[in-house]
N, CA and C atoms of all chains as a GROMACS GRO file, in nm:
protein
  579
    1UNK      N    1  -0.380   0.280   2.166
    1UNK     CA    2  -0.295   0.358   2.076
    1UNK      C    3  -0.375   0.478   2.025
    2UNK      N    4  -0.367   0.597   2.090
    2UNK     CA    5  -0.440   0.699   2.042
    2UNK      C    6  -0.400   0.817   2.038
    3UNK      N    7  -0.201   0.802   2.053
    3UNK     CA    8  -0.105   0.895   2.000
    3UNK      C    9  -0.167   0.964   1.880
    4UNK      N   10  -0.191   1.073   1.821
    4UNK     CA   11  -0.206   1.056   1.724
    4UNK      C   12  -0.062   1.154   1.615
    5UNK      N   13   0.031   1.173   1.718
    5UNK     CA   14   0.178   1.154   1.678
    5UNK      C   15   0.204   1.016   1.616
    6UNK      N   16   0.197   0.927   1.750
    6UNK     CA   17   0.243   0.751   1.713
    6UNK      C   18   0.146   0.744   1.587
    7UNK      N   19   0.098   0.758   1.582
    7UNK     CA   20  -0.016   0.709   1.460
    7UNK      C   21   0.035   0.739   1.342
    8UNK      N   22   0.047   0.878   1.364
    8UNK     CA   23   0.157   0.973   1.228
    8UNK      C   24   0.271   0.928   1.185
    9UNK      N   25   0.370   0.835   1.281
    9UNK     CA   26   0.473   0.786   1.252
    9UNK      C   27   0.487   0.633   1.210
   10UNK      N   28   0.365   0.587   1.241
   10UNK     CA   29   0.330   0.410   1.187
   10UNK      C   30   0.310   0.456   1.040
   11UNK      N   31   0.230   0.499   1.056
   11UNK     CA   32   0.170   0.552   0.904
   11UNK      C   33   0.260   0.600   0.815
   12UNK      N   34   0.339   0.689   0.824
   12UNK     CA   35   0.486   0.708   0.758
   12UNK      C   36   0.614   0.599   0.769
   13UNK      N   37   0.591   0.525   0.841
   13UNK     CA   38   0.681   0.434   0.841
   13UNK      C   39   0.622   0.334   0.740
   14UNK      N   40   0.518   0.234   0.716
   14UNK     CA   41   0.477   0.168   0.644
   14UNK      C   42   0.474   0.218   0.483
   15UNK      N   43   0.413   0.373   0.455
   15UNK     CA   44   0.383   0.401   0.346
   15UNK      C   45   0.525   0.430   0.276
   16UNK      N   46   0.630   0.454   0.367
   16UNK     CA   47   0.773   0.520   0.291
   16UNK      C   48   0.838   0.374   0.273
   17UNK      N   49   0.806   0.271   0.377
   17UNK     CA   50   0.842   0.169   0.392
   17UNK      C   51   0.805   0.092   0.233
   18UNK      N   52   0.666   0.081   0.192
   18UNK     CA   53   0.616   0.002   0.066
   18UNK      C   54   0.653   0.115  -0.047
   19UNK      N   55   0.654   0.274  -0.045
   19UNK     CA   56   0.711   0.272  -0.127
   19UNK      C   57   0.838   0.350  -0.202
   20UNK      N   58   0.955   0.305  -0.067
   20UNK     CA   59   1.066   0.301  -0.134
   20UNK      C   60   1.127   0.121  -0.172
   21UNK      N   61   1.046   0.035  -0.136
   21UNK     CA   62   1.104  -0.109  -0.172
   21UNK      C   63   1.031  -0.050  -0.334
   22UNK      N   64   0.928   0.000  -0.352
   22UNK     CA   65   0.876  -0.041  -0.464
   22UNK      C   66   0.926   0.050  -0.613
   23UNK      N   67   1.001   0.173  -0.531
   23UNK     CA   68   1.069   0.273  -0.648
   23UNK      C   69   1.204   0.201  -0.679
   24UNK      N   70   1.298   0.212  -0.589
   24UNK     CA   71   1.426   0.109  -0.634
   24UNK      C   72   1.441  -0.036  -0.584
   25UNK      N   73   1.540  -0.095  -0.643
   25UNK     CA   74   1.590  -0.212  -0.685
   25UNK      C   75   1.719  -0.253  -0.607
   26UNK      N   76   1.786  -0.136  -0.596
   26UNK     CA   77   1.903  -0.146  -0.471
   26UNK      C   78   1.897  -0.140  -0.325
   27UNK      N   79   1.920  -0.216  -0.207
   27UNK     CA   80   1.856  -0.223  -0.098
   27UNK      C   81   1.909  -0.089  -0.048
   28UNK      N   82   2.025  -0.014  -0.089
   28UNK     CA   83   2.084   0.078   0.000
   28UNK      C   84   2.032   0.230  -0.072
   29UNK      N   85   1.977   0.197  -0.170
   29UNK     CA   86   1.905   0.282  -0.234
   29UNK      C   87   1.705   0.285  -0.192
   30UNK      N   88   1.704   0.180  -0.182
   30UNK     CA   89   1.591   0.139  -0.094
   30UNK      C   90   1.545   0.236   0.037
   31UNK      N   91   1.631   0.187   0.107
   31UNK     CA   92   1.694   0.281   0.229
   31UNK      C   93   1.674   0.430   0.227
   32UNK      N   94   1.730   0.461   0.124
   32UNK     CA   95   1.763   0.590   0.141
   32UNK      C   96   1.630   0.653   0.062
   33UNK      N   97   1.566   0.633  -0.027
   33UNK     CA   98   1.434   0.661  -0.041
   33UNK      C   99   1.348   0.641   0.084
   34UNK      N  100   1.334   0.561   0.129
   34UNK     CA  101   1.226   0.554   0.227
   34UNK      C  102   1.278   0.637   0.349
   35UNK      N  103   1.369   0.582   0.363
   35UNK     CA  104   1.423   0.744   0.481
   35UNK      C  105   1.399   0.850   0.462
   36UNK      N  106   1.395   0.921   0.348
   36UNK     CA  107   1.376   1.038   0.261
   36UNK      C  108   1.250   1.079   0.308
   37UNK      N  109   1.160   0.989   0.270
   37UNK     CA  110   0.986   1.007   0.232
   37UNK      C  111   0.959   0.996   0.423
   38UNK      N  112   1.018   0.930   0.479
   38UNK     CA  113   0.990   0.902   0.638
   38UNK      C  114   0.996   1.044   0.657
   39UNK      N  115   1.108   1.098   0.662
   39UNK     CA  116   1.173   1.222   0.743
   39UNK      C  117   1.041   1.325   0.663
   40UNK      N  118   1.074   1.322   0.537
   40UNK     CA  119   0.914   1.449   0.454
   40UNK      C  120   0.814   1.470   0.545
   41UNK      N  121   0.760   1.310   0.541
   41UNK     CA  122   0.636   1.239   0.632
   41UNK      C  123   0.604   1.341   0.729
   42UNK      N  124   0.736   1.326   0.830
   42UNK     CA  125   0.721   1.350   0.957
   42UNK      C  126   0.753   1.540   0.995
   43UNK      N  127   0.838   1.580   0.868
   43UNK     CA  128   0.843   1.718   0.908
   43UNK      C  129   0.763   1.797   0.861
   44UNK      N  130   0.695   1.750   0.748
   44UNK     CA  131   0.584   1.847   0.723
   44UNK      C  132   0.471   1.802   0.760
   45UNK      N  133   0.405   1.671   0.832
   45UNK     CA  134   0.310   1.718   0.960
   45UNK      C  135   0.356   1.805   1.057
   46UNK      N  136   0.462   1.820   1.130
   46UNK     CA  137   0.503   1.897   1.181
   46UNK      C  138   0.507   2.065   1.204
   47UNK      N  139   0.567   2.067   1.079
   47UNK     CA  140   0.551   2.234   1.006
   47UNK      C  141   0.398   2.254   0.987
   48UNK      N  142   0.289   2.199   0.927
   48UNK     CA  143   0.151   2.232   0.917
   48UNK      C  144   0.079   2.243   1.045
   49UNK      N  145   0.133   2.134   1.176
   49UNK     CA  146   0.091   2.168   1.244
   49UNK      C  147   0.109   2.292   1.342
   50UNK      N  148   0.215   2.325   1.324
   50UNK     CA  149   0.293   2.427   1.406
   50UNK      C  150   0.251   2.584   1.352
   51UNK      N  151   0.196   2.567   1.218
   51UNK     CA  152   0.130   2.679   1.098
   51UNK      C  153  -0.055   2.704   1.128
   52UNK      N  154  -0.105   2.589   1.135
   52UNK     CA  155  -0.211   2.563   1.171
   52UNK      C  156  -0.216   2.607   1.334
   53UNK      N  157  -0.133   2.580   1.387
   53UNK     CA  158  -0.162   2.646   1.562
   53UNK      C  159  -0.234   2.760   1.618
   54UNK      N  160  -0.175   2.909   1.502
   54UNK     CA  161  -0.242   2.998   1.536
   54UNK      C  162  -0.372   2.995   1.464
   55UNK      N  163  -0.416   2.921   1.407
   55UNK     CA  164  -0.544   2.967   1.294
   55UNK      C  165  -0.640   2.817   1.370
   56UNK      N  166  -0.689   2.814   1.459
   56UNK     CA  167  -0.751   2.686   1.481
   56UNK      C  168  -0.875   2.702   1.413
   57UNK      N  169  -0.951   2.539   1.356
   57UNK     CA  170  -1.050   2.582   1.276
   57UNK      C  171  -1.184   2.540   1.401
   58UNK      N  172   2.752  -0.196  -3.813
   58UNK     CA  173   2.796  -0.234  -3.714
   58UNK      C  174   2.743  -0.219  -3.583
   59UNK      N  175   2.717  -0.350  -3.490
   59UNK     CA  176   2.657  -0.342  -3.406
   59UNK      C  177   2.724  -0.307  -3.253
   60UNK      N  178   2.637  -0.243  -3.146
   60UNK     CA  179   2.658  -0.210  -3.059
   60UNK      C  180   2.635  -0.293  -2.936
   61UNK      N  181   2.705  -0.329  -2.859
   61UNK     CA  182   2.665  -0.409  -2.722
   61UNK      C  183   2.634  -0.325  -2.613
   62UNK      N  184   2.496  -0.327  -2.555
   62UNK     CA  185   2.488  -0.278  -2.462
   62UNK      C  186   2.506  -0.308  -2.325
   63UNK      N  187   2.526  -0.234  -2.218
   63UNK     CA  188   2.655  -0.311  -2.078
   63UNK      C  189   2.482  -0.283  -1.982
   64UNK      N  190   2.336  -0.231  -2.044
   64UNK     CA  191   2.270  -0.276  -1.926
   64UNK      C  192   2.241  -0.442  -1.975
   65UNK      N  193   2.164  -0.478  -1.866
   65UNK     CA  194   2.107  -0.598  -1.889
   65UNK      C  195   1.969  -0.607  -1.913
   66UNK      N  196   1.990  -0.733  -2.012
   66UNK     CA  197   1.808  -0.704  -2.059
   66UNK      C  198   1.715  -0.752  -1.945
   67UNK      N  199   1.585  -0.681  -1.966
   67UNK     CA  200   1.472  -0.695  -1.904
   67UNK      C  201   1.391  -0.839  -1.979
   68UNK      N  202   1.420  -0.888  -1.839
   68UNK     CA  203   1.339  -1.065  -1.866
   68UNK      C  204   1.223  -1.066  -1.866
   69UNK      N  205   1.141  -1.117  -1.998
   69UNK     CA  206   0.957  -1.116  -2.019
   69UNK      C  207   0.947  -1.239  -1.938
   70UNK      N  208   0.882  -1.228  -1.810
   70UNK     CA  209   0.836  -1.375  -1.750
   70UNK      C  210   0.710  -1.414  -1.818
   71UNK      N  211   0.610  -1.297  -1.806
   71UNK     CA  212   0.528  -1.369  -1.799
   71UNK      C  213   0.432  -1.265  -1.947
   72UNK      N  214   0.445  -1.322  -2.094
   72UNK     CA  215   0.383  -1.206  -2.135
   72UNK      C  216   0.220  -1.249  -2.201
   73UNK      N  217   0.222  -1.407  -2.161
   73UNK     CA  218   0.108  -1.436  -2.238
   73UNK      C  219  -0.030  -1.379  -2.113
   74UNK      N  220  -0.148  -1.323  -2.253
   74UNK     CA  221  -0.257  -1.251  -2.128
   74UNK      C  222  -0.341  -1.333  -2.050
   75UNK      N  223  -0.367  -1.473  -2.055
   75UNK     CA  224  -0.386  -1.540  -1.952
   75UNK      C  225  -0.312  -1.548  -1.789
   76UNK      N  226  -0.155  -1.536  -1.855
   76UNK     CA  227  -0.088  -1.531  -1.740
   76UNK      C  228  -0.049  -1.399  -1.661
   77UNK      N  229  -0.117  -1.324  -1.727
   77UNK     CA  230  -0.056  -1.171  -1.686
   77UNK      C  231  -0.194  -1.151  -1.624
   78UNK      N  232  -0.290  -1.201  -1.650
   78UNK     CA  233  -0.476  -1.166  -1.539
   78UNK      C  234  -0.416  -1.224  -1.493
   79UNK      N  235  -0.353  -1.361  -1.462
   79UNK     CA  236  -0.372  -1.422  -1.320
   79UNK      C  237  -0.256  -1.404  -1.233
   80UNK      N  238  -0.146  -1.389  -1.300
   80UNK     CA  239  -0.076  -1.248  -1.226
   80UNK      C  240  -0.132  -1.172  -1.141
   81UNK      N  241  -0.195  -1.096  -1.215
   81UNK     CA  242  -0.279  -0.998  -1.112
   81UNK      C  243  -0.351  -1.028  -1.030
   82UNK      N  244  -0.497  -1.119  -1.094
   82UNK     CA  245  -0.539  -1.189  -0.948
   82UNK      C  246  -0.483  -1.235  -0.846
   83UNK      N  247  -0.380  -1.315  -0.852
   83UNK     CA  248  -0.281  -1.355  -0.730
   83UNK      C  249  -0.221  -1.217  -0.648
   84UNK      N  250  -0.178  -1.117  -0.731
   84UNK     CA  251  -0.084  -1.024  -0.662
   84UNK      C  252  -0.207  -0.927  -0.579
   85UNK      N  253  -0.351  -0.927  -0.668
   85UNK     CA  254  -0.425  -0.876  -0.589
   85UNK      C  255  -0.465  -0.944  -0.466
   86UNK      N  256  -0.474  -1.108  -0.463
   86UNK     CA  257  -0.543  -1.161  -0.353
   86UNK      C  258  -0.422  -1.135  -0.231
   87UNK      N  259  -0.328  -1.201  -0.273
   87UNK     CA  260  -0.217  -1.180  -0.196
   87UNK      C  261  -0.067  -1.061  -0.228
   88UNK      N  262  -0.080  -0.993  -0.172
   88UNK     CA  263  -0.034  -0.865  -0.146
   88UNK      C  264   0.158  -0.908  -0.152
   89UNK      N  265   0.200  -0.895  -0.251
   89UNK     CA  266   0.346  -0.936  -0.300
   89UNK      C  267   0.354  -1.049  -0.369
   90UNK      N  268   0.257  -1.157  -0.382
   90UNK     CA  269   0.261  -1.258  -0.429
   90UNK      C  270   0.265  -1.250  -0.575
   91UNK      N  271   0.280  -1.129  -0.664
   91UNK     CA  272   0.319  -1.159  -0.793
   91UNK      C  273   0.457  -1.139  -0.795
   92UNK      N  274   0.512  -1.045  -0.700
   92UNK     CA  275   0.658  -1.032  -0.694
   92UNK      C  276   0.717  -1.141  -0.713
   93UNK      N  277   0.643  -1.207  -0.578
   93UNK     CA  278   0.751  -1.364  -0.539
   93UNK      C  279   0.738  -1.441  -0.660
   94UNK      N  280   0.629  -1.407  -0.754
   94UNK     CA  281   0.629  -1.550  -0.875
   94UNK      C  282   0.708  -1.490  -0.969
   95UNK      N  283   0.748  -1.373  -0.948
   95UNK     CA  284   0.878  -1.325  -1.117
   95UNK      C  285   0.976  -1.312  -1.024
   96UNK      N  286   1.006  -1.374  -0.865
   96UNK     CA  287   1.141  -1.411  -0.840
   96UNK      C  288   1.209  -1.308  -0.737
   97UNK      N  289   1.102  -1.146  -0.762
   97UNK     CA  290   1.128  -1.056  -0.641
   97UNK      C  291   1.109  -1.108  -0.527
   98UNK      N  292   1.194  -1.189  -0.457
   98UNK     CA  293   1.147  -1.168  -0.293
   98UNK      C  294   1.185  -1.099  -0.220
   99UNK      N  295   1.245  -1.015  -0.207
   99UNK     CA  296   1.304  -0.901  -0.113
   99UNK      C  297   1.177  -0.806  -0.100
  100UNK      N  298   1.132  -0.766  -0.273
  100UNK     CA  299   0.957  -0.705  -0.274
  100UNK      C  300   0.874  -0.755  -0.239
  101UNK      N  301   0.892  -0.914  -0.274
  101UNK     CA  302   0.736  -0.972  -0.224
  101UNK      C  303   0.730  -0.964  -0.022
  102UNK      N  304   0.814  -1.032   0.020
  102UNK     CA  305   0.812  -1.040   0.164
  102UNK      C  306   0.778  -0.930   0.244
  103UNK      N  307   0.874  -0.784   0.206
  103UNK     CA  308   0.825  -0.667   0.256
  103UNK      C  309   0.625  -0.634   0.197
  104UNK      N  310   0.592  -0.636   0.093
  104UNK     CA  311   0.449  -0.569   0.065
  104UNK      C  312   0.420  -0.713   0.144
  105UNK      N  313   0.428  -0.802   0.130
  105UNK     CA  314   0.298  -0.925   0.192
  105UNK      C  315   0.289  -0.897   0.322
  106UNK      N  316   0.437  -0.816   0.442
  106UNK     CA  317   0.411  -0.826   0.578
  106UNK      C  318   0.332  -0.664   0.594
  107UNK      N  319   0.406  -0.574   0.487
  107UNK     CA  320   0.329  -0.417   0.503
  107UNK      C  321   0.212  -0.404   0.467
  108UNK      N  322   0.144  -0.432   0.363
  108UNK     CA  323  -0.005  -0.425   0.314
  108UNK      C  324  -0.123  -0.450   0.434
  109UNK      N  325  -0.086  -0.623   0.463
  109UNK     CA  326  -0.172  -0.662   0.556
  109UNK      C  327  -0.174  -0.592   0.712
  110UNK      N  328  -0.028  -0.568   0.721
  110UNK     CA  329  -0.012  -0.522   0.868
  110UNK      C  330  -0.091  -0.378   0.863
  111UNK      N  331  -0.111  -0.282   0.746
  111UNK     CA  332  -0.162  -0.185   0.790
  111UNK      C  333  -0.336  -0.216   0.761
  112UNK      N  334  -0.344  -0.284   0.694
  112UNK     CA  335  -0.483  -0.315   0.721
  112UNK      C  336  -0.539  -0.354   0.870
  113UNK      N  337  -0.481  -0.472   0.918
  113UNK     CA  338  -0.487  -0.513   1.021
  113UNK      C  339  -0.496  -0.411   1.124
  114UNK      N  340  -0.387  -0.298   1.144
  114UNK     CA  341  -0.373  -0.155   1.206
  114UNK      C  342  -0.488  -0.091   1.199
  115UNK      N  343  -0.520  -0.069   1.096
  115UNK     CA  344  -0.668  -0.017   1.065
  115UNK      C  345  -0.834  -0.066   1.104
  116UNK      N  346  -0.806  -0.218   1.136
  116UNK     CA  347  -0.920  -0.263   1.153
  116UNK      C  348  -0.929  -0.238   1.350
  117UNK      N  349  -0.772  -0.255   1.362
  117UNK     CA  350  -0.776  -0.213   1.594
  117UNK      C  351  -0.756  -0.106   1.599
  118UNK      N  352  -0.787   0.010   1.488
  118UNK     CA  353  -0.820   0.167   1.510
  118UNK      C  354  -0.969   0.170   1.488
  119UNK      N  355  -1.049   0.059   1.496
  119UNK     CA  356  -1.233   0.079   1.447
  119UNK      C  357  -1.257   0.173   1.323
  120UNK      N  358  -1.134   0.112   1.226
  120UNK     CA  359  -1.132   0.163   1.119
  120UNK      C  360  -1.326   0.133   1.038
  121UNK      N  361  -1.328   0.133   0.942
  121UNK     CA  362  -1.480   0.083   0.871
  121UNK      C  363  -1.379   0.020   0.737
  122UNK      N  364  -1.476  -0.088   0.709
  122UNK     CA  365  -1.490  -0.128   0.590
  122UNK      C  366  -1.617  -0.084   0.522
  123UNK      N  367  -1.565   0.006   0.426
  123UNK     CA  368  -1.702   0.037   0.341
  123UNK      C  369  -1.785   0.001   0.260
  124UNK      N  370  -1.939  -0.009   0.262
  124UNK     CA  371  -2.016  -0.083   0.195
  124UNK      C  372  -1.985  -0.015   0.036
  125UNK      N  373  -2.021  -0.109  -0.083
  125UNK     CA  374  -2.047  -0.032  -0.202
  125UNK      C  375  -2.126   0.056  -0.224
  126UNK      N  376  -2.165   0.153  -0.156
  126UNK     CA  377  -2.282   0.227  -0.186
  126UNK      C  378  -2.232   0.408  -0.262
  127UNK      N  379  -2.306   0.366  -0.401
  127UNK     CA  380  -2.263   0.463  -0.501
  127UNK      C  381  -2.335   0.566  -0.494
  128UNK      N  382  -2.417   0.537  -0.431
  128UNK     CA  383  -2.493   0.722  -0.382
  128UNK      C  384  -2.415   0.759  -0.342
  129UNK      N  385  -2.381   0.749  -0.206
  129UNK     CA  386  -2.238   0.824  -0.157
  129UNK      C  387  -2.146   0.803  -0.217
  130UNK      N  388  -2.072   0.884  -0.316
  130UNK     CA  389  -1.936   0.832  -0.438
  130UNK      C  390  -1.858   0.845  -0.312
  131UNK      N  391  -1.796   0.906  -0.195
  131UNK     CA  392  -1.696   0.927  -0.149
  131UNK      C  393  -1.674   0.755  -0.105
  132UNK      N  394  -1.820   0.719  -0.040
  132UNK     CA  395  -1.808   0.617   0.057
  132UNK      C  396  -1.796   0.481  -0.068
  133UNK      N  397  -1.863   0.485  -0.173
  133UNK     CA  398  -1.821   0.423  -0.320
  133UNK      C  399  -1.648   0.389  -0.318
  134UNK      N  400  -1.638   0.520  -0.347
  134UNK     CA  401  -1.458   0.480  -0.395
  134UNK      C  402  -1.402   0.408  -0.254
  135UNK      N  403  -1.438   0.494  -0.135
  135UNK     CA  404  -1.356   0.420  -0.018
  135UNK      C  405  -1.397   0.222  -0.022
  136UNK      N  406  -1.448   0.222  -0.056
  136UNK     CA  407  -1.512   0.079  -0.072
  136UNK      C  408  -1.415  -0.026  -0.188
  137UNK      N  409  -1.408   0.061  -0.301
  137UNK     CA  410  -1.332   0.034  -0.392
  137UNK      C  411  -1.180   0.019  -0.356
  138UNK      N  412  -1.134   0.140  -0.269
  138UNK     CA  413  -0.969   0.117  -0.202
  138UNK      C  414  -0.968   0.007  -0.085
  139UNK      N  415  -1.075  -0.026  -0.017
  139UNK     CA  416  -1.082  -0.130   0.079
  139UNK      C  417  -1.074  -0.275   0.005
  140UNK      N  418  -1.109  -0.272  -0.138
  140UNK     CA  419  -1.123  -0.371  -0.195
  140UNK      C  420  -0.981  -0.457  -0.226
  141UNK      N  421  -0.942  -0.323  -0.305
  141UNK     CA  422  -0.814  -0.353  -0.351
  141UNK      C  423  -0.695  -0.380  -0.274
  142UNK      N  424  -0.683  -0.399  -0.129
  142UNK     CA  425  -0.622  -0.480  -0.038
  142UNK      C  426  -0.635  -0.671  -0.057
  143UNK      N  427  -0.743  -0.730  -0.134
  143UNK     CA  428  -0.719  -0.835  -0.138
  143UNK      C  429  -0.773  -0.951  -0.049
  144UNK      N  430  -0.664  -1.028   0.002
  144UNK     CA  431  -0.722  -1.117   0.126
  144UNK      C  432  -0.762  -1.062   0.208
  145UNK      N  433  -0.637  -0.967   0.258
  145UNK     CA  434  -0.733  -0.904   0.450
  145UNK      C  435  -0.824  -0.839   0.445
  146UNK      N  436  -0.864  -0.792   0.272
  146UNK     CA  437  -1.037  -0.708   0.253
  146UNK      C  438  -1.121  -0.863   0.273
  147UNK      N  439  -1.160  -0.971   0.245
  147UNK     CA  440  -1.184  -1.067   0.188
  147UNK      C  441  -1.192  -1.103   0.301
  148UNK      N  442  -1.100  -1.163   0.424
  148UNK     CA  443  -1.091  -1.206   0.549
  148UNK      C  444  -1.222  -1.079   0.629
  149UNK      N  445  -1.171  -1.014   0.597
  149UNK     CA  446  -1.227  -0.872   0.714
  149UNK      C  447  -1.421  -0.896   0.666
  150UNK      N  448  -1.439  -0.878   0.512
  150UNK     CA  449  -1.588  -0.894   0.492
  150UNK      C  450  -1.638  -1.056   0.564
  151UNK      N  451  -1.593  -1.168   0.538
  151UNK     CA  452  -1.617  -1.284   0.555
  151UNK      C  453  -1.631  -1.316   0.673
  152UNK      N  454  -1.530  -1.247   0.814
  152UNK     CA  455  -1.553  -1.237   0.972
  152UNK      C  456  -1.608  -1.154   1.016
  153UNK      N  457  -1.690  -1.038   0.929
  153UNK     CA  458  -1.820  -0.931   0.937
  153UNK      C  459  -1.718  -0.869   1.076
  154UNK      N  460  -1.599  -0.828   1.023
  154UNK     CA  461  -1.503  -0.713   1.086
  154UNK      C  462  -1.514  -0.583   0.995
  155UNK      N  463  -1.437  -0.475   1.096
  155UNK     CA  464  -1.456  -0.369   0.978
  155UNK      C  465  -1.571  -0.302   0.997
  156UNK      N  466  -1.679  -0.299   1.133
  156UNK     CA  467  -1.786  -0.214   1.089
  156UNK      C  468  -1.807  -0.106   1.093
  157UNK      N  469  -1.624  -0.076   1.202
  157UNK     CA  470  -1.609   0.098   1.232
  157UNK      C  471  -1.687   0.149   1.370
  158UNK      N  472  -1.639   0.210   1.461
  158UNK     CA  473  -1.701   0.282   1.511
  158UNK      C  474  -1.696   0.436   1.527
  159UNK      N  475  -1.790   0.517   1.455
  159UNK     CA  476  -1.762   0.638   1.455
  159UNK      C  477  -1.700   0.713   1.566
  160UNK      N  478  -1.747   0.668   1.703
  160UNK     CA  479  -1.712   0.733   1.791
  160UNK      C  480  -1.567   0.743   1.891
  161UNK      N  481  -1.533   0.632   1.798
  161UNK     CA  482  -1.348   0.601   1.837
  161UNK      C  483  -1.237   0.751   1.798
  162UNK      N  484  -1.175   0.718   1.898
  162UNK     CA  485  -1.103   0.881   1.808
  162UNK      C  486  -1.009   0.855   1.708
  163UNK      N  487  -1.012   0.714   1.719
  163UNK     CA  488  -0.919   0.675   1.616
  163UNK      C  489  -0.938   0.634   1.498
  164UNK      N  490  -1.108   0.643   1.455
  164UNK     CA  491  -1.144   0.624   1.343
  164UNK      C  492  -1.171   0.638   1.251
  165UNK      N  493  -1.089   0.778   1.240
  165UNK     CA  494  -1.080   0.845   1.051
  165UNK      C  495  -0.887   0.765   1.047
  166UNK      N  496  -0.836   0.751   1.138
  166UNK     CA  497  -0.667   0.709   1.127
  166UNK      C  498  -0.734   0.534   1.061
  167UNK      N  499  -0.801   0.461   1.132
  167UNK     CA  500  -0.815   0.373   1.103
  167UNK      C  501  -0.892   0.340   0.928
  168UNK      N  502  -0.954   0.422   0.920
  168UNK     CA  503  -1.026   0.436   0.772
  168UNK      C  504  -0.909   0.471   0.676
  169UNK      N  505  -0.791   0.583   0.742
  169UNK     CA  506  -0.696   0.620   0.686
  169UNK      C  507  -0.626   0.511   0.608
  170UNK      N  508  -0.556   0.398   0.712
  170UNK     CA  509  -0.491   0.262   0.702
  170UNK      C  510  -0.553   0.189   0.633
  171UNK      N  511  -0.670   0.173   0.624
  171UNK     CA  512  -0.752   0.053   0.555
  171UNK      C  513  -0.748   0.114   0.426
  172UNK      N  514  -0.761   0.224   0.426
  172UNK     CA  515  -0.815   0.285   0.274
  172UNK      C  516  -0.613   0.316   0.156
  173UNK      N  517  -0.512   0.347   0.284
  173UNK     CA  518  -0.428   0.341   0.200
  173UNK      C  519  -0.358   0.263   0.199
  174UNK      N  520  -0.368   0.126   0.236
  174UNK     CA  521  -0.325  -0.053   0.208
  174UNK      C  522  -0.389  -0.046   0.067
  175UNK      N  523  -0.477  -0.067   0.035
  175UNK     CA  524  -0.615  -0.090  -0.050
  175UNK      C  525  -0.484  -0.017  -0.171
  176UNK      N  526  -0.482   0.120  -0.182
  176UNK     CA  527  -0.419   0.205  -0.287
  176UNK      C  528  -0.268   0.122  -0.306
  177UNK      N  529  -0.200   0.106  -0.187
  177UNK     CA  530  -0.064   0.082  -0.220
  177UNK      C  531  -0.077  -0.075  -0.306
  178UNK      N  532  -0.176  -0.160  -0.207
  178UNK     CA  533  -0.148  -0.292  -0.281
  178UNK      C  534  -0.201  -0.272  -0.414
  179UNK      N  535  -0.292  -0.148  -0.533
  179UNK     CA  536  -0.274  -0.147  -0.587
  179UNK      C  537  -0.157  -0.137  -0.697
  180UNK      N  538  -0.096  -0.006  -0.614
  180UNK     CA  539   0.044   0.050  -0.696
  180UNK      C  540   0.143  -0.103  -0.710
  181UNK      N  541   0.152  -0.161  -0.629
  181UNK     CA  542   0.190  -0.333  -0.562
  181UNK      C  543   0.157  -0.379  -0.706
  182UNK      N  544   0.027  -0.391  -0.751
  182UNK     CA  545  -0.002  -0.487  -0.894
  182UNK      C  546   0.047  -0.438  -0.975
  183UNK      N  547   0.018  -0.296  -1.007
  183UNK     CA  548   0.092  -0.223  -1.155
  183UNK      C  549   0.217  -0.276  -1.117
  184UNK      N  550   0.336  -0.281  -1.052
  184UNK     CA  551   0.439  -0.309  -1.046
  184UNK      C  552   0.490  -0.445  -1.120
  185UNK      N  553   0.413  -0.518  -1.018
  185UNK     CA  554   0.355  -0.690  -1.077
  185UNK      C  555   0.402  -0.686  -1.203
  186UNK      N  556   0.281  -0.595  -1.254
  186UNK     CA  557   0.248  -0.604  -1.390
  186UNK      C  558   0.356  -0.591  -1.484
  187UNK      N  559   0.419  -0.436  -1.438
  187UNK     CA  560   0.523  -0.443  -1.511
  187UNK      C  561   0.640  -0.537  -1.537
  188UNK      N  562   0.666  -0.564  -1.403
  188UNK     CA  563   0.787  -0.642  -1.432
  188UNK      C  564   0.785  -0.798  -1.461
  189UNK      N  565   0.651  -0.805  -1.474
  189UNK     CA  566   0.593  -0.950  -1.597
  189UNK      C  567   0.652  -0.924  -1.754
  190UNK      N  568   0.579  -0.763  -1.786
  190UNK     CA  569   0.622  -0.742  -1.912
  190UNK      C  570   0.730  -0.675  -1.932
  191UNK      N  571   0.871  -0.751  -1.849
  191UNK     CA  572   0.983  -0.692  -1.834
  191UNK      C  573   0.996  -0.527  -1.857
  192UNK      N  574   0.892  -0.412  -1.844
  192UNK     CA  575   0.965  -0.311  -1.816
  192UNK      C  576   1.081  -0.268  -1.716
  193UNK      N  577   1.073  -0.355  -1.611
  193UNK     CA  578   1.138  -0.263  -1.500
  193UNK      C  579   1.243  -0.432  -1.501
   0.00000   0.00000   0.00000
């Protein structure tokens, strides 16, 4: 495993995962926080990386 | 004249301070296990399978478990967030896992995982905590 996409998306999956159980109390609210924080997760690695492209360090 | 209020009150399980340290010790050793004792299991089951699983993730990325060493504060605190994971910190020192290999490419991701289990199963206890002393 040395995606380091896949890696990016375990990692956002677990952390949005523990903590949207841990902000609300409603499972469908649950849900929708951690979906929230998933999708953040994943588009602004995205956007930084795509920003970062021309400027390599 | 009095007013009825339509939320519902917040139940003190647990407010005496004997039981609120060992609260914590439990929720620290085991990662949801204070949830499950004030009755959250929907919380406890999810942090007990997420905490460990990203530790675990972290240790088959040749993540490191970090020694206490306070000269290096960075490698200090990382030591301190490895801690605060609990059993699978506890399991991982005791089966002398965890020693990292720098040269993995996967081993700042793996330090990553180990180090933010450690933080969450903290945020995990404050939670505990609170909803011992019925805030939440």
């Amino acid at each position: 495993m040395t995606s380091h996409f896949l890696l990016l998306v375990v990692f956002s999956f677990f952390v949005s995962l523990v903590f949207g159980v841990l902000l609300r109390d409603d499972p469908r609210q649950q849900f929708r926080t951690g979906a929230l924080m998933f999708g953040g997760f994943i588009a602004t690695a995205l956007v930084l990386g795509w920003l970062m492209f021309p400027f390599p360090l | 004249m009095t007013t009825k209020s339509t939320a519902a009150e917040p139940t003190r399980v647990a407010a005496e301070p004997g039981t609120l340290v060992l609260l914590c010790l439990v929720a620290w050793l085991v990662p949801g296990a204070g949830h499950l004792w004030m009755g959250r299991r929907q919380k406890g089951i999810v942090f007990l399978l997420a905490v460990p699983a990203m530790f675990a993730i972290g240790l088959l990325l040749h993540g490191r478990v970090f020694p206490f060493e306070f000269s290096e504060p960075l490698v200090g605190l990382a030591a301190v967030a490895n801690l605060l994971a609990g059993a699978p910190w506890v399991l991982a020192r005791l089966l002398d896992t965890g020693s990292g290999m720098v040269t993995a490419v996967t081993y700042e991701y793996g330090n990553c995982f180990l180090i933010v289990s450690g933080l969450l199963n903290f945020l995990v206890i404050l939670d505990a905590y609170d909803v011992a002393l019925g805030r939440k």
